[in-house]
TORKOL-4160 file (C-alpha; in steps of 0.2 Angstrom, whole numbers, padded with zeros to 4 digits, m for minus):
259
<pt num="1" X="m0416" Y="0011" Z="0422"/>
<pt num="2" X="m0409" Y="0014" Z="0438"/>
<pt num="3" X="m0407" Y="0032" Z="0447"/>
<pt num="4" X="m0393" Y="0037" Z="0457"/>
<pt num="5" X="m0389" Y="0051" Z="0468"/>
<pt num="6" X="m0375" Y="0059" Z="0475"/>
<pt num="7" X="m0377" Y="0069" Z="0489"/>
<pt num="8" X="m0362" Y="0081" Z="0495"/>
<pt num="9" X="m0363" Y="0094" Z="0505"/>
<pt num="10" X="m0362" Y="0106" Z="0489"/>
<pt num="11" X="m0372" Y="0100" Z="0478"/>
<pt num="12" X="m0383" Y="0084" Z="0474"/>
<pt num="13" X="m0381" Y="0075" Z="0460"/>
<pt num="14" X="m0397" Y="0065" Z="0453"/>
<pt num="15" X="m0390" Y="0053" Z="0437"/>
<pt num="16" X="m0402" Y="0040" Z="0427"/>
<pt num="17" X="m0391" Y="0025" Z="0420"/>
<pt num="18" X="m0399" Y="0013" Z="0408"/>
<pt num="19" X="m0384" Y="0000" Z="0411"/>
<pt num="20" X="m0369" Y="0007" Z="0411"/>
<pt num="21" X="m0374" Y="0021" Z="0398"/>
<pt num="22" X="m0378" Y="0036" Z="0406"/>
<pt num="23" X="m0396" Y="0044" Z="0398"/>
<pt num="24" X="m0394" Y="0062" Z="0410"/>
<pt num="25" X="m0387" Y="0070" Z="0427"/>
<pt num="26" X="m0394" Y="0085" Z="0433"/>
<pt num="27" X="m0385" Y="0094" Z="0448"/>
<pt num="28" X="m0395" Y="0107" Z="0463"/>
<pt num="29" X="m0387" Y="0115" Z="0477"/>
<pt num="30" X="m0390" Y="0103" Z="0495"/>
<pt num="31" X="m0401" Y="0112" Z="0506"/>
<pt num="32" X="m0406" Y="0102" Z="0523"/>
<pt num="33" X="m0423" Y="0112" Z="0519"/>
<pt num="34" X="m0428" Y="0106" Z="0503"/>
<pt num="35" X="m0440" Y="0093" Z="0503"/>
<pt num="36" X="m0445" Y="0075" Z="0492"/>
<pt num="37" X="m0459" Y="0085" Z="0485"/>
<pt num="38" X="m0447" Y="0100" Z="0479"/>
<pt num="39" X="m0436" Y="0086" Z="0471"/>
<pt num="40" X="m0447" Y="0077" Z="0465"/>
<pt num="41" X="m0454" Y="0091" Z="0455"/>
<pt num="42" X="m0440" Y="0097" Z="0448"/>
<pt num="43" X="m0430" Y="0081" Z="0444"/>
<pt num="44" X="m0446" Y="0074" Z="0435"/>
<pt num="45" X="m0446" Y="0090" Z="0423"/>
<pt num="46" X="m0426" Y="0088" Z="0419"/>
<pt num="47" X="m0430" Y="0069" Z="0417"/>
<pt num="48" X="m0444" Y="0072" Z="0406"/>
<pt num="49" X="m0432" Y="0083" Z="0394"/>
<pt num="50" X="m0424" Y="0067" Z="0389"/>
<pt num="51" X="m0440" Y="0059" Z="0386"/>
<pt num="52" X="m0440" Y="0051" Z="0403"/>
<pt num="53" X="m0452" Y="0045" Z="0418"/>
<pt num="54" X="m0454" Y="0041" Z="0434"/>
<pt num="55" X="m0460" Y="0025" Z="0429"/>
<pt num="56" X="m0444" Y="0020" Z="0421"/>
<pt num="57" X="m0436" Y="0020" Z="0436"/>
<pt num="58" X="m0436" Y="0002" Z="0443"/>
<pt num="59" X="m0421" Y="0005" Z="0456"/>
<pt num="60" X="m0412" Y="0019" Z="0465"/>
<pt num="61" X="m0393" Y="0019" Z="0474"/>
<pt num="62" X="m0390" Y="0034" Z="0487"/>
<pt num="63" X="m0374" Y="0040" Z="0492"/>
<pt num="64" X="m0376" Y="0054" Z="0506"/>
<pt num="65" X="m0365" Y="0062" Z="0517"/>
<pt num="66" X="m0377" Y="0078" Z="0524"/>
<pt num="67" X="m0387" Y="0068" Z="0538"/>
<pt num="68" X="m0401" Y="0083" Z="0537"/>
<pt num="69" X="m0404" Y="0078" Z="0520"/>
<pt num="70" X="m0409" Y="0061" Z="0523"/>
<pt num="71" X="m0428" Y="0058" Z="0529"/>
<pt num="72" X="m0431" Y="0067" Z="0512"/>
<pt num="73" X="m0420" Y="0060" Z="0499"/>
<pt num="74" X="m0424" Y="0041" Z="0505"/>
<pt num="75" X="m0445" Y="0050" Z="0505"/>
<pt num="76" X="m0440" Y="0054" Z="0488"/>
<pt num="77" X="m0437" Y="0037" Z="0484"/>
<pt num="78" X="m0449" Y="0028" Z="0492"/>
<pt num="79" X="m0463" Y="0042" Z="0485"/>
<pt num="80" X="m0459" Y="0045" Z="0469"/>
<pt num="81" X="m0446" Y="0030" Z="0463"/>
<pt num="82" X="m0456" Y="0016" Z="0469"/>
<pt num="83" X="m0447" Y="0008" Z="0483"/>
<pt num="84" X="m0430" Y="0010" Z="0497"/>
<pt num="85" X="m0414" Y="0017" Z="0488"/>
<pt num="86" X="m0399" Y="0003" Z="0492"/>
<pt num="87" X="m0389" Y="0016" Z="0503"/>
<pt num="88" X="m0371" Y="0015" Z="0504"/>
<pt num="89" X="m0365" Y="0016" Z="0521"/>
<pt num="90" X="m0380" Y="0004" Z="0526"/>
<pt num="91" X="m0373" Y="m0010" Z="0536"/>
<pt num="92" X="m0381" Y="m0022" Z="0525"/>
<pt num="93" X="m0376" Y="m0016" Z="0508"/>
<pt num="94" X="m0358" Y="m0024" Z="0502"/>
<pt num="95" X="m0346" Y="m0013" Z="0492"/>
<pt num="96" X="m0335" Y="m0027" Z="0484"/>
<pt num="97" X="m0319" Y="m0020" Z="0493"/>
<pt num="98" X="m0311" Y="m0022" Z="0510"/>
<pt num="99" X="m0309" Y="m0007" Z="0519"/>
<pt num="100" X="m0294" Y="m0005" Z="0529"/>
<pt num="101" X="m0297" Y="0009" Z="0543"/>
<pt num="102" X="m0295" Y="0011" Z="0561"/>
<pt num="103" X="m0317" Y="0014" Z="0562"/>
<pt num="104" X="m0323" Y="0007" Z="0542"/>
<pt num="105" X="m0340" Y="0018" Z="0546"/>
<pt num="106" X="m0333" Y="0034" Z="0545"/>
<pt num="107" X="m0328" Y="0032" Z="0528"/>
<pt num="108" X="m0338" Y="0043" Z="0516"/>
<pt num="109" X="m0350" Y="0036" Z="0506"/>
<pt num="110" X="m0344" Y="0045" Z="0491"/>
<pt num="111" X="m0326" Y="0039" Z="0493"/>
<pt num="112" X="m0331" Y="0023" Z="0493"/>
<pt num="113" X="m0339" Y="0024" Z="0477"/>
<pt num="114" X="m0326" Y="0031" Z="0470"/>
<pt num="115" X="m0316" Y="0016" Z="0478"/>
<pt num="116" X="m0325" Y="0005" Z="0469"/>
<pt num="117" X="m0326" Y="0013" Z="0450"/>
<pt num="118" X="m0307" Y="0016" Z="0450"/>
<pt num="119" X="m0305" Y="m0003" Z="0456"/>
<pt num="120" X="m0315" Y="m0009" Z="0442"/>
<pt num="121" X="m0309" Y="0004" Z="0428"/>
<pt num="122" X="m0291" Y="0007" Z="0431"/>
<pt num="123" X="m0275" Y="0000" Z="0437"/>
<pt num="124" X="m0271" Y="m0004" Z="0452"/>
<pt num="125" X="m0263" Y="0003" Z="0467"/>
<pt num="126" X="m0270" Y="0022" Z="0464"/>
<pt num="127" X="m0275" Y="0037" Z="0472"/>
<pt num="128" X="m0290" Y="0045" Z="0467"/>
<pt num="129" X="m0290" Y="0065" Z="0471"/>
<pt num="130" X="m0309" Y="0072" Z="0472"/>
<pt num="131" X="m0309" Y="0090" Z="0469"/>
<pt num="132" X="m0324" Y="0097" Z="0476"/>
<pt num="133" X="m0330" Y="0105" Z="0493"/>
<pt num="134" X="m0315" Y="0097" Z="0501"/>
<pt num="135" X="m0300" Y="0090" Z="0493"/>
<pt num="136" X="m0300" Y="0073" Z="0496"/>
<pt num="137" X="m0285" Y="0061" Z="0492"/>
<pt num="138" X="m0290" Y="0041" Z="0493"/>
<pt num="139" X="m0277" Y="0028" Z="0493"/>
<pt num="140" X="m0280" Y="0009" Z="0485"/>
<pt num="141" X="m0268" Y="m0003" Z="0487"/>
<pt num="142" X="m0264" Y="m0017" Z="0475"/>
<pt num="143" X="m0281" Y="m0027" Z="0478"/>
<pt num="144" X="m0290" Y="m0009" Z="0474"/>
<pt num="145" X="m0295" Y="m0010" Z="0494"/>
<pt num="146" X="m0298" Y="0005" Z="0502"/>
<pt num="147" X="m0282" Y="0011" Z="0514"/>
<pt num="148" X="m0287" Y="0027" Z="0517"/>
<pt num="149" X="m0280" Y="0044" Z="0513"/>
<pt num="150" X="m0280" Y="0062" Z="0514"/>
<pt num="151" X="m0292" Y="0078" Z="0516"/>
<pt num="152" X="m0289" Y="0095" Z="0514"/>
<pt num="153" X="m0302" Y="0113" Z="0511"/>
<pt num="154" X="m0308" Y="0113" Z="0494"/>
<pt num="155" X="m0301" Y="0125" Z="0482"/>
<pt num="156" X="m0316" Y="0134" Z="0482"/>
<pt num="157" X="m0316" Y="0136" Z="0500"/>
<pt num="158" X="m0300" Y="0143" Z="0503"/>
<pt num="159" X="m0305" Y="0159" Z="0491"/>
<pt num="160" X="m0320" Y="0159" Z="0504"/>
<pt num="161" X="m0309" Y="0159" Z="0519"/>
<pt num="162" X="m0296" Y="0171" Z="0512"/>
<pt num="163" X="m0310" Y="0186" Z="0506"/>
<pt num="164" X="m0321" Y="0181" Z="0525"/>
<pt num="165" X="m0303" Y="0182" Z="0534"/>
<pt num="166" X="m0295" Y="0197" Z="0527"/>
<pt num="167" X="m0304" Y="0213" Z="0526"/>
<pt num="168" X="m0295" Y="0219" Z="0513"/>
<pt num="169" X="m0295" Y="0206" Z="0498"/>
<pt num="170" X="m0311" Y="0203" Z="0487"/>
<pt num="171" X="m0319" Y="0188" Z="0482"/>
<pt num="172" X="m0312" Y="0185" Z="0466"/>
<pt num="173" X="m0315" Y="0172" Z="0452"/>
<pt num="174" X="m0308" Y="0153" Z="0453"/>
<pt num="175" X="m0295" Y="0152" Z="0438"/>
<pt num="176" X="m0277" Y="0148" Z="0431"/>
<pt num="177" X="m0268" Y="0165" Z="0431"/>
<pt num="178" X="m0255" Y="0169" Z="0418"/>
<pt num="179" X="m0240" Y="0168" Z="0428"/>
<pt num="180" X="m0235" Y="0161" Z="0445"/>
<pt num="181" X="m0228" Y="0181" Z="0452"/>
<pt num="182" X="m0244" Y="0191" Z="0454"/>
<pt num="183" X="m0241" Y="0210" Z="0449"/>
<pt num="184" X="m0258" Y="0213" Z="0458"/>
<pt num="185" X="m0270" Y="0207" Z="0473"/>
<pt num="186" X="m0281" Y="0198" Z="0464"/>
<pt num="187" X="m0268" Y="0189" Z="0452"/>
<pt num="188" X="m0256" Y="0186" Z="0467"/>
<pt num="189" X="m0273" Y="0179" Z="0477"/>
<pt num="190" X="m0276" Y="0165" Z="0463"/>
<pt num="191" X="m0260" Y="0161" Z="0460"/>
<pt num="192" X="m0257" Y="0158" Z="0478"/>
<pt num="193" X="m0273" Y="0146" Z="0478"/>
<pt num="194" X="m0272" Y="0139" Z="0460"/>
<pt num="195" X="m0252" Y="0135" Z="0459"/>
<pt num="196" X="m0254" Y="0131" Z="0478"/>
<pt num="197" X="m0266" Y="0117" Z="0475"/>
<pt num="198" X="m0257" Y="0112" Z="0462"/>
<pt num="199" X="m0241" Y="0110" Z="0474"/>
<pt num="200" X="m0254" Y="0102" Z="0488"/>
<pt num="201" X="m0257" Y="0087" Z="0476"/>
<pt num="202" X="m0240" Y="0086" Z="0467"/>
<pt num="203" X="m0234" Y="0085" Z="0483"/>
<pt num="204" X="m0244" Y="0073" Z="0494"/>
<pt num="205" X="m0246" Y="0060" Z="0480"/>
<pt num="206" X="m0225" Y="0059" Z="0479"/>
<pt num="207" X="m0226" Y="0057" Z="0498"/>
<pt num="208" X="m0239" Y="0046" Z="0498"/>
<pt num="209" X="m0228" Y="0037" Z="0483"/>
<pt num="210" X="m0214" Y="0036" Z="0495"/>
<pt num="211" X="m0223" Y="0027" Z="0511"/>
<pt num="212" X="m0230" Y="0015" Z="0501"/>
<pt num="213" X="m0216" Y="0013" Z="0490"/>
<pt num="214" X="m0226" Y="0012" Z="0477"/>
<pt num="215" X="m0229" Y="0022" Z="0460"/>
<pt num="216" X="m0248" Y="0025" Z="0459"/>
<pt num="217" X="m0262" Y="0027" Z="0446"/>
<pt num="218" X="m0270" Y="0044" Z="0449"/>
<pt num="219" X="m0287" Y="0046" Z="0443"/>
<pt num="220" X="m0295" Y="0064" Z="0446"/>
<pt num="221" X="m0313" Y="0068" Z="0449"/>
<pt num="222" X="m0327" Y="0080" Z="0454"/>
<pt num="223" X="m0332" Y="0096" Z="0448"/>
<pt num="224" X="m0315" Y="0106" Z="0448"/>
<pt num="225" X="m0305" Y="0094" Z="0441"/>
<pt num="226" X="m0306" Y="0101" Z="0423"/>
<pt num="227" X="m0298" Y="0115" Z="0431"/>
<pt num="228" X="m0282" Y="0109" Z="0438"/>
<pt num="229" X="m0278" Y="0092" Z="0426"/>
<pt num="230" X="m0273" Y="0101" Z="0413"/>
<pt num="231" X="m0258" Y="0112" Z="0424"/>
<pt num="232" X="m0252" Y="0093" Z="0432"/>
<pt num="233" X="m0245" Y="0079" Z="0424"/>
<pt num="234" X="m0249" Y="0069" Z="0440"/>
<pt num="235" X="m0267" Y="0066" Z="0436"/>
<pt num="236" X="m0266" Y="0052" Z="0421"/>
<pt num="237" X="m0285" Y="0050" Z="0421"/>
<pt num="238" X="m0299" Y="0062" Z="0423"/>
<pt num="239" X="m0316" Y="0055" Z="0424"/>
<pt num="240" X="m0331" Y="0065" Z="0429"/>
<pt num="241" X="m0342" Y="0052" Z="0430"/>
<pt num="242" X="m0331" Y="0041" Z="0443"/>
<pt num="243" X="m0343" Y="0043" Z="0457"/>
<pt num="244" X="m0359" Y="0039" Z="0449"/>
<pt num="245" X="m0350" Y="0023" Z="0440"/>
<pt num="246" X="m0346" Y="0018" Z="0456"/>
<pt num="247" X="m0363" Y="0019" Z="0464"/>
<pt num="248" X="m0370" Y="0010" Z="0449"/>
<pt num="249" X="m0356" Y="m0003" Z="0452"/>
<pt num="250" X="m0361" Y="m0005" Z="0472"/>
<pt num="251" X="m0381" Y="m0005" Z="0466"/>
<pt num="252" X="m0376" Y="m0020" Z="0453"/>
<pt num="253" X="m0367" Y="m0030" Z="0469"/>
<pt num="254" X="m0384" Y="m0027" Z="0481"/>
<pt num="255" X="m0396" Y="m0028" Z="0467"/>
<pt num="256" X="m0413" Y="m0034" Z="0474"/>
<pt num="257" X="m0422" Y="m0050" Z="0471"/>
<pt num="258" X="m0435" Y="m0049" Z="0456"/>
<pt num="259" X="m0452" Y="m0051" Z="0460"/>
């Protein structure tokens, strides 16, 4: 079984994946402090709920965009998983898809996966839109290569910076309110982030429609997707999973040598 992680600057996501069927996926928050022992604690207990060890483990795929994290999440693998994760971003590890940037190393490691699952699962050209910490807009062309693509705050941080910035407006909870109008600061607050968002996509995928000239598959991801699909009728495809496929997908392409 292979286990793959997804490291954002949220949260971590540890999956195991028998194949493509995945067994379980537990999710902490990323903390530069937290160390391979910490992990390894608790992500054998979770594992262990679902009847499954360490030892089952015979490969791990790391995706990691918090350098502080690193030292213990590849001391995690080589510790506790049996050997050196295949880390995307690595010079040496192929990801089955051109990318098409000014600098290719800045590219994220999660967007890439994601790249990669929504070539292999969905039509191409596409878009897919990440909703997590930041809002993330990557553009495939017609070969499913990566072109790039856009980056805005997460929803979630815009509530932050609105309650830090004004002195005067709570912290409020993340939902669809009733009507667009607020009749109150709290109900004016989310619709200004909720229906704003929803504008902020609807809007950059028609202009991103028109440079290329191209109509696009959009595919939705990450954890505040659920939220917002179901107010659009621009995301055709919501898959949660995307990124993890995608890292299973890159791991498959690097597998290492038996024996």
């Amino acid at each position: 079984m292979l286990l793959v992680i997804n490291s954002n600057n949220t949260n971590t996501v540890f999956g195991v994946f028998d194949g493509y069927e995945k067994r379980g996926a537990w999710r902490i928050s990323t903390d530069a402090r937290r160390t391979a022992d910490e992990y390894a604690v608790w992500l054998t207990q979770l594992m262990a709920l679902e009847d499954i060890h360490r030892h089952h483990i015979d490969g791990v795929v790391l995706s990691n965009v918090v350098p502080q994290t690193s030292f213990h999440m590849k001391t995690l693998c080589t510790r506790y998983f049996g050997g050196e994760p295949v880390t995307v971003g690595d010079p040496n590890v192929k990801i089955g898809i051109r990318v098409l940037l000014d600098r290719p190393e800045e590219a994220g490691a999660d967007r890439l996966a994601n790249a990669v699952a929504a070539r292999k699962r969905y039509k191409m050209p596409g878009i897919v839109i990440d909703l997590g910490t930041a809002t993330t807009f990557d553009v495939l062309d017609a070969e499913g290569n990566y072109c790039g693509g856009a980056i805005s705050p997460g929803i979630t941080m815009a509530f932050e910076a609105l309650y830090m910035g004004a002195a005067k407006l709570p912290r409020i909870e993340i939902r669809r309110p009733a009507h667009v109008v607020g009749h109150a600061t709290v109900s004016a607050m989310q619709s200004g982030i909720f229906w704003g968002y929803i504008g902020l996509i609807e809007g950059l995928v028609a202009r991103i429609e028109a440079e290329l000239g191209s109509k696009m598959t959009i595919i939705g991801t990450g954890g505040l997707v659920p939220l917002i699909a179901d107010s659009t009728k621009i995301i055709q495809h919501v898959d949660l999973d995307l990124t993890l496929l995608g890292l299973v997908d890159i791991y498959n392409l690097n597998r290492p040598a038996a024996g």
